[in-house]
LUMMIKE-958520 format. One record per atom (N, C-alpha, C, O, CB): residue in three letters; x, y, z. Coordinates in steps of 0.1 Angstrom, whole numbers, padded with zeros to 4 digits, always signed. Each point is the difference from the previous one (the first is absolute). Glycine has a CB too. Example, Ala and Ser with C-alpha at 12.3 -4.5 7.8 and 13.67 -1.06 7.14 Angstrom:
2
ALA+0132-0057+0078
ALA-0009+0012+0000
ALA+0009+0012+0000
ALA+0010+0000+0007
ALA-0029-0012+0005
SER+0015+0023-0019
SER+0009+0011+0000
SER-0008+0011+0008
SER+0005+0011+0001
SER+0007-0017-0023
REM end
This chain:
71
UNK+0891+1156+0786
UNK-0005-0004+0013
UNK+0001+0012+0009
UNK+0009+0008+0000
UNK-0002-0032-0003
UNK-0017+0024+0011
UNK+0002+0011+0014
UNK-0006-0002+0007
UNK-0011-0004-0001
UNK+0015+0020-0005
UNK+0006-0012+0018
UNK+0000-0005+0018
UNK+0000+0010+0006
UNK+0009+0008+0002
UNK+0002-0026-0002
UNK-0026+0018+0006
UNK+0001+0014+0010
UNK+0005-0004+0014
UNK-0005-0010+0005
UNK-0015+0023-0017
UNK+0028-0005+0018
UNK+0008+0000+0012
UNK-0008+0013+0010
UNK-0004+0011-0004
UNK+0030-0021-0011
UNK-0026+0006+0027
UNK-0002+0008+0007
UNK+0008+0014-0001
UNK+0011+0000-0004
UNK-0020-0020+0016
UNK+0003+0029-0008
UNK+0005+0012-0002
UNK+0016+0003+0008
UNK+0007+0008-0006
UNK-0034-0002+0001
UNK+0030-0010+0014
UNK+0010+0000+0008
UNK+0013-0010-0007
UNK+0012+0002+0005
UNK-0031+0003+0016
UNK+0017-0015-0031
UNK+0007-0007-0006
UNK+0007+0008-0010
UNK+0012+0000-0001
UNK-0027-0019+0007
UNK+0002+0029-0017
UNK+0004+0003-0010
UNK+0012+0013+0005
UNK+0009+0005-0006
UNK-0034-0014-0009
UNK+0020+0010+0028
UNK+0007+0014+0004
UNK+0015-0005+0004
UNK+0010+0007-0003
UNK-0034+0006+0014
UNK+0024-0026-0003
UNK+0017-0003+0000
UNK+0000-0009-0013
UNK-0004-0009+0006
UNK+0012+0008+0023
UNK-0007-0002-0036
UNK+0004-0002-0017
UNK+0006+0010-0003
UNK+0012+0000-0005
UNK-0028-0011-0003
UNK+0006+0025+0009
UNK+0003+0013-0011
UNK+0010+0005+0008
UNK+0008+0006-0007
UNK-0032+0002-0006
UNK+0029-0009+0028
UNK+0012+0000+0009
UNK+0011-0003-0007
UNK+0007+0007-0006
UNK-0019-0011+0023
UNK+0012-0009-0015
UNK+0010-0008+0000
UNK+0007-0002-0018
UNK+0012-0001-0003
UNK-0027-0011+0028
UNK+0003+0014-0036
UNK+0007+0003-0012
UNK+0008+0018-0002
UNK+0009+0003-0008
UNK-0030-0024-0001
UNK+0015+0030+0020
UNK+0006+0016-0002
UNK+0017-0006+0005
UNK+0011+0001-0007
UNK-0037+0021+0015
UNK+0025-0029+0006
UNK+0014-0001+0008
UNK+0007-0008-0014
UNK+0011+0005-0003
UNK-0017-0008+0035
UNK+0003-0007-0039
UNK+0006-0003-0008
UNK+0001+0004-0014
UNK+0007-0006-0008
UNK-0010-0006+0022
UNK-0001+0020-0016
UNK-0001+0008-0014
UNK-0003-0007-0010
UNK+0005+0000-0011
UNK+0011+0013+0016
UNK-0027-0023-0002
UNK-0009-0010-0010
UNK-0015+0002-0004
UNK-0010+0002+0007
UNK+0026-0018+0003
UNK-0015+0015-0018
UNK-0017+0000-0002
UNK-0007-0014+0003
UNK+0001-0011-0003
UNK+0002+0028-0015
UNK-0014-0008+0028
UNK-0007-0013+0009
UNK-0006-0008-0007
UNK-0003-0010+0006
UNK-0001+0021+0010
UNK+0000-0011-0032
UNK-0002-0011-0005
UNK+0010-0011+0002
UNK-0001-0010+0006
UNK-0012+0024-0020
UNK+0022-0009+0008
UNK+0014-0011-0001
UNK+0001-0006+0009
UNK-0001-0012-0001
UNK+0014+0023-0009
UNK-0010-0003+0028
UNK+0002-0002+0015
UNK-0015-0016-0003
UNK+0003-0012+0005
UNK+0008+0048+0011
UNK-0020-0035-0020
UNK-0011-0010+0002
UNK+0002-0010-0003
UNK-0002-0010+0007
UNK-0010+0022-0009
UNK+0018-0011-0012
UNK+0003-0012-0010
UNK+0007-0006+0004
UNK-0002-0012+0001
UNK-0001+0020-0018
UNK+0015-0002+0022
UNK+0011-0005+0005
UNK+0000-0010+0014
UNK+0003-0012+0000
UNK+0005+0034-0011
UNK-0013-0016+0018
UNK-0006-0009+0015
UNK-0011-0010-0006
UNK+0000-0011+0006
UNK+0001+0033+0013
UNK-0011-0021-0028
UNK-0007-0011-0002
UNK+0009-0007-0011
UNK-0007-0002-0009
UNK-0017+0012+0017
UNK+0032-0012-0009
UNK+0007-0008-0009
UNK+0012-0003+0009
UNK+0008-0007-0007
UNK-0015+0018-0017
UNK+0013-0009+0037
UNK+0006-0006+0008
UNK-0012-0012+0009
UNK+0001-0012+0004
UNK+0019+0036-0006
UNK-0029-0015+0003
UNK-0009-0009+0009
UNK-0003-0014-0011
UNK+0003-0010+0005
UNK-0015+0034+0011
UNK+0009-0024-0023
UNK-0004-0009-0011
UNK+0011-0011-0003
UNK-0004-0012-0001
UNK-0010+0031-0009
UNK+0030-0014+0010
UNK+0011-0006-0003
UNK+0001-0007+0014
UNK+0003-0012+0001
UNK+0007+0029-0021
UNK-0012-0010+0031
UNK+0001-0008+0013
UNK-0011-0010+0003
UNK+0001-0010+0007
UNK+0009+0029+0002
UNK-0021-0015-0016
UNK-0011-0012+0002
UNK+0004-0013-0005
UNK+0000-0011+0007
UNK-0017+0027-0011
UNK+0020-0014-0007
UNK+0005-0010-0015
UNK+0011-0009+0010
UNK-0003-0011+0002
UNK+0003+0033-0029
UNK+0006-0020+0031
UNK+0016-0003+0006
UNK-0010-0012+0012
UNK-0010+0001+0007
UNK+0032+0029-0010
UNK-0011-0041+0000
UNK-0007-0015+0004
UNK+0010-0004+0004
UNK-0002-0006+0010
UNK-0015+0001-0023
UNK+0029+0005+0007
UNK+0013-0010+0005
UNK+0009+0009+0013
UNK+0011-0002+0004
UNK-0007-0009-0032
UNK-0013+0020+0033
UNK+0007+0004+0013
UNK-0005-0004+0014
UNK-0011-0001+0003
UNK+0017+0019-0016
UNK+0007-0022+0023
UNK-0008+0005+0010
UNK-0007+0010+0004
UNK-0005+0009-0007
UNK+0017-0019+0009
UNK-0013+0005+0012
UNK-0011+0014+0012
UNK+0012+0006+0003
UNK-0004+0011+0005
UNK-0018-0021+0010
UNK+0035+0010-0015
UNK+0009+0007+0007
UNK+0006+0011-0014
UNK+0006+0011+0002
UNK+0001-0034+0019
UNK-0011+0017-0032
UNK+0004+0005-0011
UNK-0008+0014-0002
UNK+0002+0012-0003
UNK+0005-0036-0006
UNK-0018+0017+0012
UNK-0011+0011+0001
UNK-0004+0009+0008
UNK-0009+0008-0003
UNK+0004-0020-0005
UNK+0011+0010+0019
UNK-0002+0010+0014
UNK+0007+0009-0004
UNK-0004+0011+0002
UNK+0001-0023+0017
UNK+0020+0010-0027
UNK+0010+0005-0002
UNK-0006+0011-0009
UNK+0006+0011-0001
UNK+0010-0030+0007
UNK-0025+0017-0013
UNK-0001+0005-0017
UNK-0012+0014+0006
UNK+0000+0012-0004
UNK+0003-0043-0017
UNK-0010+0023+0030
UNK-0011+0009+0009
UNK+0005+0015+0007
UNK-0003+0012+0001
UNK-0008-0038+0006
UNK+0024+0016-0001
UNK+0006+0013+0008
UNK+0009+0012-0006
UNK+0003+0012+0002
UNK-0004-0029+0016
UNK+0005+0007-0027
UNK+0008+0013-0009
UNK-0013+0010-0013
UNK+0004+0008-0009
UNK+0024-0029+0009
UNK-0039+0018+0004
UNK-0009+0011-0005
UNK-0011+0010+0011
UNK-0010+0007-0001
UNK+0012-0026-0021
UNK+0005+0014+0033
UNK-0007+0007+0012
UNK+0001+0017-0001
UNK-0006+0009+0005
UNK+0013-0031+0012
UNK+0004+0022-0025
UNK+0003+0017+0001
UNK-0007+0010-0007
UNK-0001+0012+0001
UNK+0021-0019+0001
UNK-0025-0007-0012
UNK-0009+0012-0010
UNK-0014+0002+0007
UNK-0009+0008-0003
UNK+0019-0016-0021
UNK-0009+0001+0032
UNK-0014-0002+0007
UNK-0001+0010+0009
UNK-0010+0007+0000
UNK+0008-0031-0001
UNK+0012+0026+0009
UNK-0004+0005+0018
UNK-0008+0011-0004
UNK-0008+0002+0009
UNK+0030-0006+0007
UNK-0024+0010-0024
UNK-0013+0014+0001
UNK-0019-0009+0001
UNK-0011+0007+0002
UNK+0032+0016-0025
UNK-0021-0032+0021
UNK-0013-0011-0004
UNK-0001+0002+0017
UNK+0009-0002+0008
UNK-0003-0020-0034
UNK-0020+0028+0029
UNK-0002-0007+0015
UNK-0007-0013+0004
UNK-0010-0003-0006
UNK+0010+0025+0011
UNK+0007-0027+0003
UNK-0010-0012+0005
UNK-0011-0001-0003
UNK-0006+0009-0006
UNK+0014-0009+0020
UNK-0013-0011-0012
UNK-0009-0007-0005
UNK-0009-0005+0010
UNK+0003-0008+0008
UNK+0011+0003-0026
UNK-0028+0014+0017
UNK-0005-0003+0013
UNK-0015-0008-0004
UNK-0005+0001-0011
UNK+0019+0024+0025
UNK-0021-0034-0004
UNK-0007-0004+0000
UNK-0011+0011-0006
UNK+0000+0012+0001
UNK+0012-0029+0016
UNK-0023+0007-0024
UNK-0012+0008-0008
UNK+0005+0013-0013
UNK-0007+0009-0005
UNK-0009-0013+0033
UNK+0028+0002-0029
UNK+0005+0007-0017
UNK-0003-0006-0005
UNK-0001-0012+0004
UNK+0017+0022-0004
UNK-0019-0006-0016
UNK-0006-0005-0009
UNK+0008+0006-0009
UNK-0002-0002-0012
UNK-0019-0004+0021
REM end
Protein backbone atom coordinates (compact mmCIF):
# COMPACT_ATOMS: atom_id res chain seq x y z
CA UNK A 1 0.00 0.00 0.00
CA UNK A 2 1.11 3.77 -0.48
CA UNK A 3 0.02 7.01 0.88
CA UNK A 4 1.18 10.06 -0.45
CA UNK A 5 1.42 12.81 2.20
CA UNK A 6 1.89 16.29 1.52
CA UNK A 7 5.28 17.29 1.31
CA UNK A 8 5.52 19.16 4.62
CA UNK A 9 4.25 15.88 6.43
CA UNK A 10 6.91 13.65 4.86
CA UNK A 11 9.34 16.38 5.95
CA UNK A 12 8.26 16.28 9.86
CA UNK A 13 8.13 12.33 9.75
CA UNK A 14 11.71 12.27 8.25
CA UNK A 15 12.24 14.96 11.44
CA UNK A 16 10.86 13.40 13.92
CA UNK A 17 12.24 9.66 13.02
CA UNK A 18 16.22 11.51 12.79
CA UNK A 19 15.31 13.10 16.65
CA UNK A 20 14.51 9.54 17.33
CA UNK A 21 16.93 7.45 15.69
CA UNK A 22 14.12 5.37 13.87
CA UNK A 23 13.45 4.64 10.62
CA UNK A 24 10.47 6.52 9.27
CA UNK A 25 9.04 3.52 7.96
CA UNK A 26 8.75 2.00 11.44
CA UNK A 27 7.86 5.74 13.06
CA UNK A 28 4.60 5.10 10.39
CA UNK A 29 3.69 1.68 11.23
CA UNK A 30 3.89 2.39 14.59
CA UNK A 31 1.45 5.50 14.78
CA UNK A 32 -0.84 3.76 12.37
CA UNK A 33 -1.05 0.81 14.51
CA UNK A 34 -1.66 2.96 17.68
CA UNK A 35 -4.19 4.87 15.72
CA UNK A 36 -5.98 1.63 14.66
CA UNK A 37 -5.59 0.04 18.34
CA UNK A 38 -7.27 3.36 19.55
CA UNK A 39 -9.97 3.09 16.94
CA UNK A 40 -10.65 -0.64 17.88
CA UNK A 41 -11.00 0.34 21.65
CA UNK A 42 -14.91 0.48 22.52
CA UNK A 43 -15.05 -0.27 26.25
CA UNK A 44 -13.64 3.21 27.13
CA UNK A 45 -14.75 6.27 28.07
CA UNK A 46 -14.40 9.98 26.56
CA UNK A 47 -12.37 10.74 29.58
CA UNK A 48 -10.33 7.67 28.93
CA UNK A 49 -9.75 8.91 25.68
CA UNK A 50 -9.03 12.49 26.09
CA UNK A 51 -6.45 11.04 28.53
CA UNK A 52 -4.95 8.68 25.88
CA UNK A 53 -5.17 11.84 23.23
CA UNK A 54 -3.26 14.04 25.49
CA UNK A 55 -0.60 11.90 26.42
CA UNK A 56 0.24 11.68 22.53
CA UNK A 57 0.14 15.49 22.05
CA UNK A 58 3.92 15.51 22.34
CA UNK A 59 4.60 13.66 19.41
CA UNK A 60 2.47 15.96 17.67
CA UNK A 61 3.37 19.62 18.57
CA UNK A 62 5.67 20.05 15.32
CA UNK A 63 2.06 19.15 13.06
CA UNK A 64 0.69 22.72 12.37
CA UNK A 65 -2.79 23.48 12.64
CA UNK A 66 -5.19 22.70 10.71
CA UNK A 67 -6.59 25.32 8.72
CA UNK A 68 -9.69 25.67 6.77
CA UNK A 69 -9.48 24.57 2.75
CA UNK A 70 -6.29 21.92 3.52
CA UNK A 71 -6.61 19.07 1.88
Amino acid sequence: MSIDLPGSVEEQLRELAARQGRDVRALVEDAIRQYLEAAAITDLGANDVAEAQAALLGELQHVPDWKAGDA
